[in-house]
C-alpha positions in Angstrom: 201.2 72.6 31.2 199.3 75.5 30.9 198.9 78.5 33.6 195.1 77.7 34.1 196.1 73.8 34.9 199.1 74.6 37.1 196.6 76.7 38.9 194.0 74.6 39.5 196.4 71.7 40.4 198.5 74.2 43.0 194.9 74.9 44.3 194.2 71.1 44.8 197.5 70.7 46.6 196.5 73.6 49.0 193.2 72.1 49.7 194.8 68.7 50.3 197.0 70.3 52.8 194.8 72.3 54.8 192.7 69.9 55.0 195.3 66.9 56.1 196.6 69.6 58.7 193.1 70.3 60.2 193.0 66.1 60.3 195.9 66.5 62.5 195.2 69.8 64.4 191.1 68.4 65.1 192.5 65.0 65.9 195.2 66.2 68.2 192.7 68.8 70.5 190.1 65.4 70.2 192.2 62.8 71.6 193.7 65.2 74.5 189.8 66.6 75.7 188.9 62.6 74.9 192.2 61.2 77.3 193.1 63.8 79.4 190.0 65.9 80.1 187.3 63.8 80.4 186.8 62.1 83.5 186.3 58.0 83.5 183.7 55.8 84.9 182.6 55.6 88.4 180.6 53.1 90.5 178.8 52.6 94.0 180.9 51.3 96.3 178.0 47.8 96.7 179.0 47.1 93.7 182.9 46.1 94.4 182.6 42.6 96.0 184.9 39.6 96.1 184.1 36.4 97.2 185.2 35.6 100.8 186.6 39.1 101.4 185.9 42.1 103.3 185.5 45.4 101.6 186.6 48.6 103.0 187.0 51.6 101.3 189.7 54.6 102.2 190.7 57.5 100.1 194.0 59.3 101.0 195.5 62.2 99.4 192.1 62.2 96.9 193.5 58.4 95.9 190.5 56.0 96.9 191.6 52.7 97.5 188.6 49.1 98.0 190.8 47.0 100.6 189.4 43.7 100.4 190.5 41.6 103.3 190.1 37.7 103.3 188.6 36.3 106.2 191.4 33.7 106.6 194.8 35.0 107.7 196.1 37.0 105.1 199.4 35.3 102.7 199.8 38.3 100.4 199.0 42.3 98.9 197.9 42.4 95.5 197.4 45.7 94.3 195.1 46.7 91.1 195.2 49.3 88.7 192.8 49.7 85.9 193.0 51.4 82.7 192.4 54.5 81.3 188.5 55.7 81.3 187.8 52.8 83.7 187.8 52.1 87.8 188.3 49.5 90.2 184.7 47.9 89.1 186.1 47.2 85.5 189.0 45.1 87.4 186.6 43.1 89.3 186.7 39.5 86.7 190.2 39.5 87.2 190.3 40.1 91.1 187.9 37.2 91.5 189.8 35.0 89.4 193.2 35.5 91.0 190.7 35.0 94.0 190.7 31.2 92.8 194.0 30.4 93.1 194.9 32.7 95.6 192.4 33.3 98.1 194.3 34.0 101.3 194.9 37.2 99.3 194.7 41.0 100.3 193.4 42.6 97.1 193.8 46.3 97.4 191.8 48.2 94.0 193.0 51.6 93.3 190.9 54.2 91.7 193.4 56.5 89.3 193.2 60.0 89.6 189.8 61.6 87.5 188.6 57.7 87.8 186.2 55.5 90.0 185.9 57.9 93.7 189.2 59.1 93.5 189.3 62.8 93.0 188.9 64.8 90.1 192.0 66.8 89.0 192.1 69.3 86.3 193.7 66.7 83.8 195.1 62.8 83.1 198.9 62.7 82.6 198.0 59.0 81.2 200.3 57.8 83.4 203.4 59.9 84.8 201.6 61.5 87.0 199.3 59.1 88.1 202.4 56.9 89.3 203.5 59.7 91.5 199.5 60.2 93.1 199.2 56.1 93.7 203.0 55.9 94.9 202.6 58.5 97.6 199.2 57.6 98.2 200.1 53.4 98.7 202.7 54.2 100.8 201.0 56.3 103.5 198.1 53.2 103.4 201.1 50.4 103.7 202.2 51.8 106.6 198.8 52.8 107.9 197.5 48.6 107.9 201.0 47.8 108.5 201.4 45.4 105.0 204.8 45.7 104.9 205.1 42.1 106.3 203.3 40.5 103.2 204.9 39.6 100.2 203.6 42.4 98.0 202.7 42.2 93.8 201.1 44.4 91.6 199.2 44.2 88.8 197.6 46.4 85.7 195.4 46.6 82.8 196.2 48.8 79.5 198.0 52.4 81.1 196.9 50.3 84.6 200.2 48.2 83.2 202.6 50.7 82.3 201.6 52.5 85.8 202.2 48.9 88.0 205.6 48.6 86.1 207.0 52.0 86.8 205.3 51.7 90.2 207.3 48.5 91.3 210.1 49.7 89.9 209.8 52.7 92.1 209.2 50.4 95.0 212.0 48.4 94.0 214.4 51.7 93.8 213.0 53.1 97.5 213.6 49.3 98.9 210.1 48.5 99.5 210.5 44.5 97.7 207.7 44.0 94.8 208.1 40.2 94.0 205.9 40.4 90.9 204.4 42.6 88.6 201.7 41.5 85.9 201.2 44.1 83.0 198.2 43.1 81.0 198.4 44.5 77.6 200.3 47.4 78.2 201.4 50.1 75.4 204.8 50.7 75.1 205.2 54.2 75.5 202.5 57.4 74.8 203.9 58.5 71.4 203.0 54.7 70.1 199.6 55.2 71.4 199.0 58.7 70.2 200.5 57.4 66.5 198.3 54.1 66.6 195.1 56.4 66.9 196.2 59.1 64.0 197.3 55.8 61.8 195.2 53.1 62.1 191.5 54.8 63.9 191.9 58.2 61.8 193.1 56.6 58.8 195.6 59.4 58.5 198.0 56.9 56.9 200.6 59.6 56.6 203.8 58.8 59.2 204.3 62.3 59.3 200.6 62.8 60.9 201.4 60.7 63.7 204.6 62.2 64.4 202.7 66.1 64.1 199.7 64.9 66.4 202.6 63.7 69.1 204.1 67.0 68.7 200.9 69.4 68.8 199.5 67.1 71.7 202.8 67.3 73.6 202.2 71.6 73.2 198.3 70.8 74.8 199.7 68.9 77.9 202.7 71.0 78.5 200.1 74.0 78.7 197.2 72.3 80.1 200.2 70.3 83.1 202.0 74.0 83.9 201.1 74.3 87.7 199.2 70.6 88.8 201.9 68.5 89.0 201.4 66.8 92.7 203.8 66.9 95.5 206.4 63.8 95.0 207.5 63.5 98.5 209.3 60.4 97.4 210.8 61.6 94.0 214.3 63.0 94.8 215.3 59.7 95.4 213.9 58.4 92.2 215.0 59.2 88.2 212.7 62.2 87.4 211.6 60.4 84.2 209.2 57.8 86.1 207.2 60.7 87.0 207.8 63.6 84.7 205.1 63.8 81.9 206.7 63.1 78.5 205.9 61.0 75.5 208.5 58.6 76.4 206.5 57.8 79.2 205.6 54.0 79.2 207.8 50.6 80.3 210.9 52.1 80.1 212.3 48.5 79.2 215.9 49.0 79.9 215.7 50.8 83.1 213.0 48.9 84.3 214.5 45.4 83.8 217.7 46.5 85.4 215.9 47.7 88.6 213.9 45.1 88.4 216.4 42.5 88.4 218.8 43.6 90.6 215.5 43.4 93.2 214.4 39.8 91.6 211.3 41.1 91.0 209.3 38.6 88.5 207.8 40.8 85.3 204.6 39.3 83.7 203.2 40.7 80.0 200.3 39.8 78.7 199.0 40.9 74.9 197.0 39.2 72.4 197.8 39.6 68.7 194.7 41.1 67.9 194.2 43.9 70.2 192.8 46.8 68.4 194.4 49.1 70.8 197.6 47.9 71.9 198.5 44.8 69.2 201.4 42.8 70.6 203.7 44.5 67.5 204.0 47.2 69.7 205.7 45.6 71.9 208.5 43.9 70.5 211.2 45.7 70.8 210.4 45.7 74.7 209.7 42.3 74.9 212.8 41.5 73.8 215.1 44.0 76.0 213.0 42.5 79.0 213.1 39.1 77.8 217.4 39.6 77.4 218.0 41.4 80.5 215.5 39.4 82.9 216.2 35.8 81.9 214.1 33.7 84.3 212.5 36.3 85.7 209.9 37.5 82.8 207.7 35.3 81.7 205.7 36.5 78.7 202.4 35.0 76.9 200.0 36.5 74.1 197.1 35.0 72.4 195.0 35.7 69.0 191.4 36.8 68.9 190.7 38.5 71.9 190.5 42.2 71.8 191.3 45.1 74.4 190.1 43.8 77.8 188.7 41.3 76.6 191.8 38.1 77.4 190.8 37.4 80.5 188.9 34.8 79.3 191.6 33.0 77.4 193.0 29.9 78.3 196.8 31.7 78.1 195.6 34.6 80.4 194.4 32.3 83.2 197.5 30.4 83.1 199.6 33.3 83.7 197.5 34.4 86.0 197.3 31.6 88.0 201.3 31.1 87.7 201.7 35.4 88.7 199.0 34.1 92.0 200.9 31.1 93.4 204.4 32.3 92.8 
């Protein structure tokens, strides 16, 4: 090979790898502005209504929370968390169809934090701590309406699921009884979402991008989280991982499933195969740690062709739903 070839071909390779590593560096600052900056929807507070219920709204520490009250004597709390980007109006199809089977039902709809009318804090933790904002928040409100004589469940959509999981478990640990969560296509932890989007949206199809992107956007949220994590008044008595930002962060499968059993608190996961954001592939391994440690009390369902958000009008969803309701 001559000098001028090896040249131009040592050029090419440079060019390639600038240009893969500005991929990485552009997709990296991107996603973190595009998740963690950014706030989500909002809505007017006429637009959250449920049939036969009463809708009041309350924000405490900067965490607003739609209390819908039945007009009936109450039988149960549900609590509702949406996903990332969203607010307590994107959750409304699935409050009013647990409303079918459940109606005697107090439906509390939480608004994360940069979401809905909650406050606006200087950036999402996409989910650590957002648990710690709702935990402190829905325990101050529990005792405020005095709900700790209904039998209380939780349920969640996309990070709205990895949130309600850690949250009951948190429950669980500080001996407030959850006796059902339902995560609806959950992810399994932030570095499998992170990779997804470098992978399979960017069509960086490199492993080693995905694995650089978690690494420069875990340098972004270190810097950007330095000073505005909230006040855990609960967290000494609870493992700091639940609540310390880390790409980790997600279902924690073995922890979880041993709080959550030794409580005998029933774990519902929903997924469909074809979800372009959270596939059900993602979540075997956890599926099957939950599945071996839980026994009888995880009950898990998927189905094929509905995409992200979009399941609740699959025959499997309803089903579980309507078994998660009447349990």
């Amino acid at each position: 090979m001559s000098s001028n070839t090896l040249k131009i071909v040592l050029n090419a390779l440079y060019i390639i790898t600038l240009l893969i590593v500005a991929s990485i560096l552009t997709f990296s600052l991107s996603s973190f502005i595009t998740f963690s900056i950014i706030p989500g929807e909002t809505y007017k507070k006429d637009e959250i209504k449920i049939t036969s219920h009463n809708v009041k709204f309350v924000k405490i520490n900067g965490i607003n929370f739609a209390i819908a009250t039945p007009e009936a004597n109450p039988c149960q709390v549900i609590l509702v968390i949406h996903g990332w980007g969203k607010s307590s109006k994107n959750m409304l199809f699935t409050v009013n169809l647990m409303n079918k089977f459940a109606t005697n039902s107090i439906f509390i709809l939480v608004d994360l934090p940069k979401h809905g009318l909650s406050d606006n804090p200087p950036f999402f933790s996409f989910g650590p701590v957002e648990t710690a904002a709702v935990l402190n928040s829905f325990l101050k409100l529990r005792e405020s309406y005095k709900l700790d004589n209904l039998p209380l469940k939780i349920l969640g959509f996309s990070v709205g699921a990895d949130i309600a999981v850690n949250l009951a478990a948190c429950l669980d640990k500080l001996g407030i009884k959850v006796k059902a969560v339902f995560a609806e296509a959950p992810f399994n932890n932030i570095k499998t979402v992170i990779r997804h989007y470098a992978t399979e949206v960017l069509k960086l199809k490199f492993e080693i991008a995905g694995d650089t992107a978690c690494y420069l956007y875990k340098i972004l949220w270190k810097l950007v989280s330095t000073g505005t994590h909230l006040e855990k008044t609960v967290s000494s008595k609870l493992p700091s991982y639940y609540l310390t930002p880390s790409l980790s962060w997600g279902l924690f499968p073995k922890e979880n499933s041993e709080i959550l059993k030794q409580h005998g608190t029933h774990l519902f996961i929903f997924c469909s195969e074809t979800d372009s954001r959270t596939p059900c592939h993602y979540l075997k391994d956890a599926v099957e740690v939950f599945r071996a440690n839980l026994g009888s009390l995880f009950h898990f369902t998927k189905c094929k062709g509905a995409d992200h958000g979009e399941a609740i009008e699959y025959k499997e969803m309803i089903n579980l739903i309507k078994t998660f309701c009447l349990l």
